[in-house]
mmCIF file of the N, C-alpha and C atoms, coordinates in Angstrom:
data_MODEL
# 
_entry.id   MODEL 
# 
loop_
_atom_site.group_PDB 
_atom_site.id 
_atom_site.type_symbol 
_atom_site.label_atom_id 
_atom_site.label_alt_id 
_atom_site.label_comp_id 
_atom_site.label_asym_id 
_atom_site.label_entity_id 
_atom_site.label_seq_id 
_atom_site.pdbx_PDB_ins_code 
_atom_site.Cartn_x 
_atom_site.Cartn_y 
_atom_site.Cartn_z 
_atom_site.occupancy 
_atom_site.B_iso_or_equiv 
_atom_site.pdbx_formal_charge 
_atom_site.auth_seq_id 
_atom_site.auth_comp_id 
_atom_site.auth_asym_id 
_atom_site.auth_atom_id 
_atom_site.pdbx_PDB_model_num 
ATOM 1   N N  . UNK A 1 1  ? 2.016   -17.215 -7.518  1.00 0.00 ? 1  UNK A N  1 
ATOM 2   C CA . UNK A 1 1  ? 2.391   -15.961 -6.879  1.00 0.00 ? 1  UNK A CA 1 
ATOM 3   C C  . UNK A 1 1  ? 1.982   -16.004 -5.416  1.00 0.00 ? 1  UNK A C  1 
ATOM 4   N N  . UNK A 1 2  ? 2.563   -15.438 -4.842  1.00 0.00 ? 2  UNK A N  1 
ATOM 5   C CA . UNK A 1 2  ? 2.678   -15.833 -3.381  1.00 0.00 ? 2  UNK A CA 1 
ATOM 6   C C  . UNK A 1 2  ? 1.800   -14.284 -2.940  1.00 0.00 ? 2  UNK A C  1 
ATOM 7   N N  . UNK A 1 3  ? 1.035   -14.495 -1.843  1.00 0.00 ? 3  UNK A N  1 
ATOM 8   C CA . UNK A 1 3  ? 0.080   -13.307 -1.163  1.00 0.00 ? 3  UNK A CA 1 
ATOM 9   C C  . UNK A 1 3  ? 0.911   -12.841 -0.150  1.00 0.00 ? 3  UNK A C  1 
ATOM 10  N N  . UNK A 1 4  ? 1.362   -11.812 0.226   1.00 0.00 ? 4  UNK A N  1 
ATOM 11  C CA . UNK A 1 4  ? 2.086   -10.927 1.122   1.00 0.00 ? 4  UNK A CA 1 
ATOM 12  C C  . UNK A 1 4  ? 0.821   -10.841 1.743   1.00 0.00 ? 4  UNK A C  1 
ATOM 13  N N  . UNK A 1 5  ? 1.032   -11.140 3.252   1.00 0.00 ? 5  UNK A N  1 
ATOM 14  C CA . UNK A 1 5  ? 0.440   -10.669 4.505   1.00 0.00 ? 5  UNK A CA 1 
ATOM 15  C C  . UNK A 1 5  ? 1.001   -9.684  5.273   1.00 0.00 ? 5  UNK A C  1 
ATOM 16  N N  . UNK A 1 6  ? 0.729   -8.663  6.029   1.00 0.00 ? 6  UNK A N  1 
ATOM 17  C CA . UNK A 1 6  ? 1.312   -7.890  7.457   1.00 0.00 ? 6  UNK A CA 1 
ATOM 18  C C  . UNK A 1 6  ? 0.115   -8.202  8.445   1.00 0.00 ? 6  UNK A C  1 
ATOM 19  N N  . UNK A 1 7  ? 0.433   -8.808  9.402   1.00 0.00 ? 7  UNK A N  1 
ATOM 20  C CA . UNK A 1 7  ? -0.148  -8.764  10.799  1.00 0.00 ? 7  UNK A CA 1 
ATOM 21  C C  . UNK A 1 7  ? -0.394  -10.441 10.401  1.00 0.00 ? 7  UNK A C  1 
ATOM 22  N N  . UNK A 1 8  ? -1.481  -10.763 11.975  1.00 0.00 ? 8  UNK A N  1 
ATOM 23  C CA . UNK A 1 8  ? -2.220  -11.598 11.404  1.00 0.00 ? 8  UNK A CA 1 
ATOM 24  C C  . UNK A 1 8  ? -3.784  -11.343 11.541  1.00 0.00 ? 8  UNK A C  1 
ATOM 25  N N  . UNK A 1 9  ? -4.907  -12.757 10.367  1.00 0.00 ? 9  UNK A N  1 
ATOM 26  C CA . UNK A 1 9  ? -5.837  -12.341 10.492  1.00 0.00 ? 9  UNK A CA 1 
ATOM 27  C C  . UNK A 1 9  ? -6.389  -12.723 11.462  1.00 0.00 ? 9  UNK A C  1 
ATOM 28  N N  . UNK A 1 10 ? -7.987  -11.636 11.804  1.00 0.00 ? 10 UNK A N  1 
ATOM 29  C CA . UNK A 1 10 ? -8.601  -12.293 12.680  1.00 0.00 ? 10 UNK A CA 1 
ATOM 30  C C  . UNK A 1 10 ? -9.583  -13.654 12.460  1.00 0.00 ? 10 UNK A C  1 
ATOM 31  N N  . UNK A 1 11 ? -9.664  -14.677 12.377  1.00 0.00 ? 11 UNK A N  1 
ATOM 32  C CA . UNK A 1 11 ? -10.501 -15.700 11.582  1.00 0.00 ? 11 UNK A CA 1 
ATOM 33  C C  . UNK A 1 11 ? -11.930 -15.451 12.006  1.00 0.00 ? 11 UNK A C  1 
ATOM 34  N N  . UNK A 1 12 ? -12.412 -13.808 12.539  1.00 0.00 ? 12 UNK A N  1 
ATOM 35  C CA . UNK A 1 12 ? -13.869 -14.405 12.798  1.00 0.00 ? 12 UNK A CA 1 
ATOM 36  C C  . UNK A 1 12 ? -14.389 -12.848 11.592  1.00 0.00 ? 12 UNK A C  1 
ATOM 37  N N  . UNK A 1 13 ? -13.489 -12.521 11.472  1.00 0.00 ? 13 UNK A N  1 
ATOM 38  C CA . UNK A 1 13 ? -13.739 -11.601 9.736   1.00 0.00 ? 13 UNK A CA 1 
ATOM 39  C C  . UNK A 1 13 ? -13.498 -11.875 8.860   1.00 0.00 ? 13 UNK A C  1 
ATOM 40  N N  . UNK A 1 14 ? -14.419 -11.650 7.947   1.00 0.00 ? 14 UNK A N  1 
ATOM 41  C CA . UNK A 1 14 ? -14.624 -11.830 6.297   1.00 0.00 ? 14 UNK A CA 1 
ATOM 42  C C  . UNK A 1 14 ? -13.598 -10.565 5.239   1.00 0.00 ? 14 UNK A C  1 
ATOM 43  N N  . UNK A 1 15 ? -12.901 -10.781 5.208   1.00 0.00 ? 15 UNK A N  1 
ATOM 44  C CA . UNK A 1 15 ? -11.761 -10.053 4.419   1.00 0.00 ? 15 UNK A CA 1 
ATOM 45  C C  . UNK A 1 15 ? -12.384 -10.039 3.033   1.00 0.00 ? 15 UNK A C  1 
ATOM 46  N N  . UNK A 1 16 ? -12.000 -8.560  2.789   1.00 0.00 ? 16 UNK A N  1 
ATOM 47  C CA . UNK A 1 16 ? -12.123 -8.984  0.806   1.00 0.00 ? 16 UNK A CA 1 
ATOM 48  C C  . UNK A 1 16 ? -10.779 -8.530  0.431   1.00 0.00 ? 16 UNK A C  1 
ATOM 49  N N  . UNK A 1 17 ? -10.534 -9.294  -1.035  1.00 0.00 ? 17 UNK A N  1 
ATOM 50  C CA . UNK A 1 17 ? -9.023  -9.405  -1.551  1.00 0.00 ? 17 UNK A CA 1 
ATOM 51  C C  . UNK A 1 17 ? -9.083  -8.163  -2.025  1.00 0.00 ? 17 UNK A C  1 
ATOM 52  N N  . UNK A 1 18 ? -7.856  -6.870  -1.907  1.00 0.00 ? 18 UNK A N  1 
ATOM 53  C CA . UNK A 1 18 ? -8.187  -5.497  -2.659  1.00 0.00 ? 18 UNK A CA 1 
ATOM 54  C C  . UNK A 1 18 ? -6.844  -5.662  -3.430  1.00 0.00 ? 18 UNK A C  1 
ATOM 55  N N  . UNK A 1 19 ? -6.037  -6.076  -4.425  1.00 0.00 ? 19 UNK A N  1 
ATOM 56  C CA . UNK A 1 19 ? -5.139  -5.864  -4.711  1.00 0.00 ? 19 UNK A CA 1 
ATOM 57  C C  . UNK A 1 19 ? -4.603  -4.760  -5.133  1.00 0.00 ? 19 UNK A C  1 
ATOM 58  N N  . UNK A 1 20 ? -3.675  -4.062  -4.380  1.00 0.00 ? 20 UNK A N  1 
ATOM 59  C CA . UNK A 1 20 ? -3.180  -2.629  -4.545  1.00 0.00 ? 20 UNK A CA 1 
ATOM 60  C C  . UNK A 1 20 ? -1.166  -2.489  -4.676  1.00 0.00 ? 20 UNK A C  1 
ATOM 61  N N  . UNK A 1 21 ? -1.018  -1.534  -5.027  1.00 0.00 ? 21 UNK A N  1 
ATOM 62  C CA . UNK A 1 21 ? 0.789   -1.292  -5.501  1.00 0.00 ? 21 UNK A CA 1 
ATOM 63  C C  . UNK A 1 21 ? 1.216   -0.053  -4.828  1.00 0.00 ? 21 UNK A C  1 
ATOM 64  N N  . UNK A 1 22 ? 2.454   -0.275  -3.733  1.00 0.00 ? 22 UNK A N  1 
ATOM 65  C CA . UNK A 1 22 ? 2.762   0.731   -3.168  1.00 0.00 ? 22 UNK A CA 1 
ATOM 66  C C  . UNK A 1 22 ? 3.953   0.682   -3.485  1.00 0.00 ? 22 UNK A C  1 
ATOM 67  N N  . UNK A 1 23 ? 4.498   1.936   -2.962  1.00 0.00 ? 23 UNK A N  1 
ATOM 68  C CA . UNK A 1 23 ? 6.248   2.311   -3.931  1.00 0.00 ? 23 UNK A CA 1 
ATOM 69  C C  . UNK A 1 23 ? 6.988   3.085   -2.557  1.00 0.00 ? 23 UNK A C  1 
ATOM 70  N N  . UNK A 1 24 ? 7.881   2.703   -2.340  1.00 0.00 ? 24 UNK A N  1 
ATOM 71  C CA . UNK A 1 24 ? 8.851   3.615   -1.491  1.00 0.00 ? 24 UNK A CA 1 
ATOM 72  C C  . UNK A 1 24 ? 10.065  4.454   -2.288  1.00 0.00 ? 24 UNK A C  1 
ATOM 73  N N  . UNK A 1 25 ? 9.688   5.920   -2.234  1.00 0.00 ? 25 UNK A N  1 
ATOM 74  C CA . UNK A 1 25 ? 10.511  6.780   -3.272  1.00 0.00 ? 25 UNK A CA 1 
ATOM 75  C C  . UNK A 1 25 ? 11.541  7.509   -2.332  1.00 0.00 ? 25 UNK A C  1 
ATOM 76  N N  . UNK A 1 26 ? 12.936  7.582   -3.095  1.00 0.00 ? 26 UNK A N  1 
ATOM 77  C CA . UNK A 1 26 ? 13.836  8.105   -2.047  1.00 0.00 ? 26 UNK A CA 1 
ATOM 78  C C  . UNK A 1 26 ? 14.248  9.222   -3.030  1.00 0.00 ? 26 UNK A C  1 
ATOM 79  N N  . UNK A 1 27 ? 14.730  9.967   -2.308  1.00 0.00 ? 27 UNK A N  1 
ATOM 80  C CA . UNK A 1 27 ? 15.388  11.502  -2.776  1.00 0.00 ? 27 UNK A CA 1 
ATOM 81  C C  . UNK A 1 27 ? 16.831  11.280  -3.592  1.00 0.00 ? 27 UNK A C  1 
ATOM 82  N N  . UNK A 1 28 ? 17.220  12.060  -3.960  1.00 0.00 ? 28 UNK A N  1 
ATOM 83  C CA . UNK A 1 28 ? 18.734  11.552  -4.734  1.00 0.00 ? 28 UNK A CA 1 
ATOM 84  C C  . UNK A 1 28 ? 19.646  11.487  -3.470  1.00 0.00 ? 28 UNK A C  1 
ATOM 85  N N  . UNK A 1 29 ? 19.820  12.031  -2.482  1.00 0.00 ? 29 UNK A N  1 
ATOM 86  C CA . UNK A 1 29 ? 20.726  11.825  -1.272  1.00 0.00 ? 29 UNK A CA 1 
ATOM 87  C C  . UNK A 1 29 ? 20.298  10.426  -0.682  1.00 0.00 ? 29 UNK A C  1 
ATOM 88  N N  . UNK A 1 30 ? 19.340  9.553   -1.089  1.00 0.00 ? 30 UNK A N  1 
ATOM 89  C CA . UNK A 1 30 ? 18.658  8.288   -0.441  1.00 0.00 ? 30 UNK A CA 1 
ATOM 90  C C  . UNK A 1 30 ? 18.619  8.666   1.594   1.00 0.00 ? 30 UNK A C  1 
ATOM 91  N N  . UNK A 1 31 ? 18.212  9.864   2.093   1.00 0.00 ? 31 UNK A N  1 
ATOM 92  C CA . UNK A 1 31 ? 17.809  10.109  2.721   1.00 0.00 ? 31 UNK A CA 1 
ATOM 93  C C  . UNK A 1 31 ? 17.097  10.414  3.716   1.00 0.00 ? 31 UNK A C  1 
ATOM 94  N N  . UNK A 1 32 ? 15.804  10.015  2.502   1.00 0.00 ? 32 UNK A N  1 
ATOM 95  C CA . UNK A 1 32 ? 14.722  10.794  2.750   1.00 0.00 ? 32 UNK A CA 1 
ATOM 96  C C  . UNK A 1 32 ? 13.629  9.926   1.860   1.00 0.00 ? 32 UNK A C  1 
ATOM 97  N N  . UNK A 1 33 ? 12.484  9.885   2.174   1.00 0.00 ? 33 UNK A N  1 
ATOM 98  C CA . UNK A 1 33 ? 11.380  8.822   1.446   1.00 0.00 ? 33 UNK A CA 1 
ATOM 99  C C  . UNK A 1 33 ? 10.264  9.793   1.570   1.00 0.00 ? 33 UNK A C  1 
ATOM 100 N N  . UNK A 1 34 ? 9.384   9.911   0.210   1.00 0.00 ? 34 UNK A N  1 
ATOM 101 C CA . UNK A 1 34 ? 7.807   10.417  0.050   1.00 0.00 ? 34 UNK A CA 1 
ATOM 102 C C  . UNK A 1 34 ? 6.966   9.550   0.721   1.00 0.00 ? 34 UNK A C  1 
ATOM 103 N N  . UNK A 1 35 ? 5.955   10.285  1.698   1.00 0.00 ? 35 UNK A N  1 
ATOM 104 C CA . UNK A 1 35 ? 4.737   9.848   2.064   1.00 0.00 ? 35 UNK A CA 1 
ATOM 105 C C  . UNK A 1 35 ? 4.094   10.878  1.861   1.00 0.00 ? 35 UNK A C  1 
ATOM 106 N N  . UNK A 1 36 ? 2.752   10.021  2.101   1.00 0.00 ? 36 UNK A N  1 
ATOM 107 C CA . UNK A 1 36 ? 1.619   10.937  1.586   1.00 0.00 ? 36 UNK A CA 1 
ATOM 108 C C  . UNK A 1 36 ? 0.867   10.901  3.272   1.00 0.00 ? 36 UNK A C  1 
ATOM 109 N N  . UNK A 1 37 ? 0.182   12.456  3.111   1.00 0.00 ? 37 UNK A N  1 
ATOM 110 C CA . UNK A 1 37 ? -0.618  12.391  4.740   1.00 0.00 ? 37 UNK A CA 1 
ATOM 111 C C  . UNK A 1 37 ? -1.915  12.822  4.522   1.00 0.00 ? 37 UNK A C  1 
ATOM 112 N N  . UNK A 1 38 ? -3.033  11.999  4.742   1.00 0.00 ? 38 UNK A N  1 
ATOM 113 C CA . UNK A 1 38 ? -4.170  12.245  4.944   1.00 0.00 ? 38 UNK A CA 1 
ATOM 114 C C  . UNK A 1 38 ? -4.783  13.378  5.543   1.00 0.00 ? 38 UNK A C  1 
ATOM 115 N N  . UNK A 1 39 ? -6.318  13.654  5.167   1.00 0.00 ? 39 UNK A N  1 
ATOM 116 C CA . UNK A 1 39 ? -6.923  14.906  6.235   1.00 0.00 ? 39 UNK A CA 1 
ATOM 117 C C  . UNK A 1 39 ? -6.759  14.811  7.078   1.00 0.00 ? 39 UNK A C  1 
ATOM 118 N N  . UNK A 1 40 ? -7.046  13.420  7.419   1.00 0.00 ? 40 UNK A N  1 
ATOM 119 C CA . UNK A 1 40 ? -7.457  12.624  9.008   1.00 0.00 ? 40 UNK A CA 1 
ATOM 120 C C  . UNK A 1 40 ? -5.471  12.456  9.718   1.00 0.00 ? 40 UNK A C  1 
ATOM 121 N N  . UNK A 1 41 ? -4.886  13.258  9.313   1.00 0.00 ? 41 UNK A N  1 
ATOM 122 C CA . UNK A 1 41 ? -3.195  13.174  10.145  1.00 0.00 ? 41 UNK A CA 1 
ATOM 123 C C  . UNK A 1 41 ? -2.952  12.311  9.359   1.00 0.00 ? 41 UNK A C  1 
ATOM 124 N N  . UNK A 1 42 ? -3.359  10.674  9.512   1.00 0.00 ? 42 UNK A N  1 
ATOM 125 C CA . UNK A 1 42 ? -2.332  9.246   9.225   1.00 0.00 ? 42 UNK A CA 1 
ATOM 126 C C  . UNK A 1 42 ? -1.511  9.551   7.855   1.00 0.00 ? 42 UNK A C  1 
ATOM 127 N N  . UNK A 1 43 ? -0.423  8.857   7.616   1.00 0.00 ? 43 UNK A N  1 
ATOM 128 C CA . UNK A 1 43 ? 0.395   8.999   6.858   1.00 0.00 ? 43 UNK A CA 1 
ATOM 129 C C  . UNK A 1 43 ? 0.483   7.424   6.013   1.00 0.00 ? 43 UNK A C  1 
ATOM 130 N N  . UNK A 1 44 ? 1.207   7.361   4.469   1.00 0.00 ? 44 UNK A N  1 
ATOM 131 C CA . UNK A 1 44 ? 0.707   6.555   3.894   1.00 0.00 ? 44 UNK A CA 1 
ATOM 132 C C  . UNK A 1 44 ? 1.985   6.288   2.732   1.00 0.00 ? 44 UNK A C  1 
ATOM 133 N N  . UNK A 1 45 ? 2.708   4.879   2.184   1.00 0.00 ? 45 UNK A N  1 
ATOM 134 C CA . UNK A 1 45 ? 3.320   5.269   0.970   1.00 0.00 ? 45 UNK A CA 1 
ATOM 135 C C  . UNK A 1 45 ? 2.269   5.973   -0.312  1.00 0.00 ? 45 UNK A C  1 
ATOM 136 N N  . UNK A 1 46 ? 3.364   6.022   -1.082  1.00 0.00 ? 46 UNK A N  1 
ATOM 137 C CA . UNK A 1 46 ? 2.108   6.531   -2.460  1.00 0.00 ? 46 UNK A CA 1 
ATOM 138 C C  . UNK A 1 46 ? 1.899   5.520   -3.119  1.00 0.00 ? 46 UNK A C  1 
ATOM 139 N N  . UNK A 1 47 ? 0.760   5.198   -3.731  1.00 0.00 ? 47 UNK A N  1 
ATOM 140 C CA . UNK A 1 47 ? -0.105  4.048   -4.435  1.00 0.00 ? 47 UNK A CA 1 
ATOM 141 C C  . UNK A 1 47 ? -1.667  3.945   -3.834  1.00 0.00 ? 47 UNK A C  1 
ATOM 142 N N  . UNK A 1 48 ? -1.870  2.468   -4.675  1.00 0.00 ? 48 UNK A N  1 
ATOM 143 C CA . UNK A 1 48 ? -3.624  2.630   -3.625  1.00 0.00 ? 48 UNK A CA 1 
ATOM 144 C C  . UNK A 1 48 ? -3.616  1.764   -4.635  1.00 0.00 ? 48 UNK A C  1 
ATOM 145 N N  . UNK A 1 49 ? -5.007  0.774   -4.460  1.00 0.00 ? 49 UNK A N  1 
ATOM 146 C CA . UNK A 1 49 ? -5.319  -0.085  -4.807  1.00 0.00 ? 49 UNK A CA 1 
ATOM 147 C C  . UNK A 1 49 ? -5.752  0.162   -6.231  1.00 0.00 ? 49 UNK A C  1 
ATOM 148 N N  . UNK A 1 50 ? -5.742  -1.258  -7.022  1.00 0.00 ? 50 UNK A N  1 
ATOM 149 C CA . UNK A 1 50 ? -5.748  -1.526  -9.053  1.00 0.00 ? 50 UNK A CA 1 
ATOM 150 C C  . UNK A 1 50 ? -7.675  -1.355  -9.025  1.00 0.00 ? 50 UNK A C  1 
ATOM 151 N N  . UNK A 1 51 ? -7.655  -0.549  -9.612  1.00 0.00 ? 51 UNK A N  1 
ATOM 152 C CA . UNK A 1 51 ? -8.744  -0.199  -10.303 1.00 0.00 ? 51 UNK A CA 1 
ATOM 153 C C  . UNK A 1 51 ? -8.770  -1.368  -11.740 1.00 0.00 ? 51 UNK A C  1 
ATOM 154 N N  . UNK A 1 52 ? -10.267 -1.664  -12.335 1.00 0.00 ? 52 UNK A N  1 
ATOM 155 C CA . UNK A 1 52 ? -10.565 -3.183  -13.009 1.00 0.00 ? 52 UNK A CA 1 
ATOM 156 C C  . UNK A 1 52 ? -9.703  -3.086  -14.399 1.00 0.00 ? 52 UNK A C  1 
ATOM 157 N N  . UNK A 1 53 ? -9.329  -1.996  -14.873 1.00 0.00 ? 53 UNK A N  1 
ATOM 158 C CA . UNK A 1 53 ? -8.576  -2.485  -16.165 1.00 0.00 ? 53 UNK A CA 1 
ATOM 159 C C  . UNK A 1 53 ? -6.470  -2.207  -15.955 1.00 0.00 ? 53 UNK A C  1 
ATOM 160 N N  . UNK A 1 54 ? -6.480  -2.112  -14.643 1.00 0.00 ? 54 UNK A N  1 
ATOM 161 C CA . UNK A 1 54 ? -4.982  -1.484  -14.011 1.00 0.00 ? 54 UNK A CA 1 
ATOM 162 C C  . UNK A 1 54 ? -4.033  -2.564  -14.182 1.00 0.00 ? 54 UNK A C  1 
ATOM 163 N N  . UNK A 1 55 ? -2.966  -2.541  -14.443 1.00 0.00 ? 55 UNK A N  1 
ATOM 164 C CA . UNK A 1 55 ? -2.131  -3.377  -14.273 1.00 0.00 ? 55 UNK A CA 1 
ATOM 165 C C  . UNK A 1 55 ? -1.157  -2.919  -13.008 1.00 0.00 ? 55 UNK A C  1 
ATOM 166 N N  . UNK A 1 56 ? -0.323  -3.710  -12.322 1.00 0.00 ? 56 UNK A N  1 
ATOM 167 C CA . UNK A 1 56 ? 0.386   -3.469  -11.164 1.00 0.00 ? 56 UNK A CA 1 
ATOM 168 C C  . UNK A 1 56 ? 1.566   -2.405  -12.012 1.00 0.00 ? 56 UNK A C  1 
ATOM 169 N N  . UNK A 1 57 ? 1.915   -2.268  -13.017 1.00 0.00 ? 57 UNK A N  1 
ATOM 170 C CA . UNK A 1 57 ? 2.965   -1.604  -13.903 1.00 0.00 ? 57 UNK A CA 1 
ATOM 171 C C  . UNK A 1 57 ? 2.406   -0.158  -13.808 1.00 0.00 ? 57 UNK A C  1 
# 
């Protein structure tokens, strides 16, 4: 299985692996897509990282 990256890394940080499942949901007009928005403003798809007995399903 192949690791999806976005960006690149910096090689002088220690990364930890979080494996998480995000979903892009569209409206019946395919229009329009759910995000989710934080306290803090930023905005987000819906999902979040597998908790130890989670499957990606």
């Amino acid at each position: 299985m192949d690791i999806k990256t976005f960006g690149e890394k910096d090689e002088e940080i220690e990364y930890i692996l979080r494996p998480a499942v995000y979903c892009v949901m569209f409206n019946s007009q395919k229009d329009k897509i759910a995000i989710i928005q934080t306290s803090n403003g930023k905005f987000f798809l819906p999902g979040g990282g597998l908790e130890n007995n989670e499957t990606h399903a």
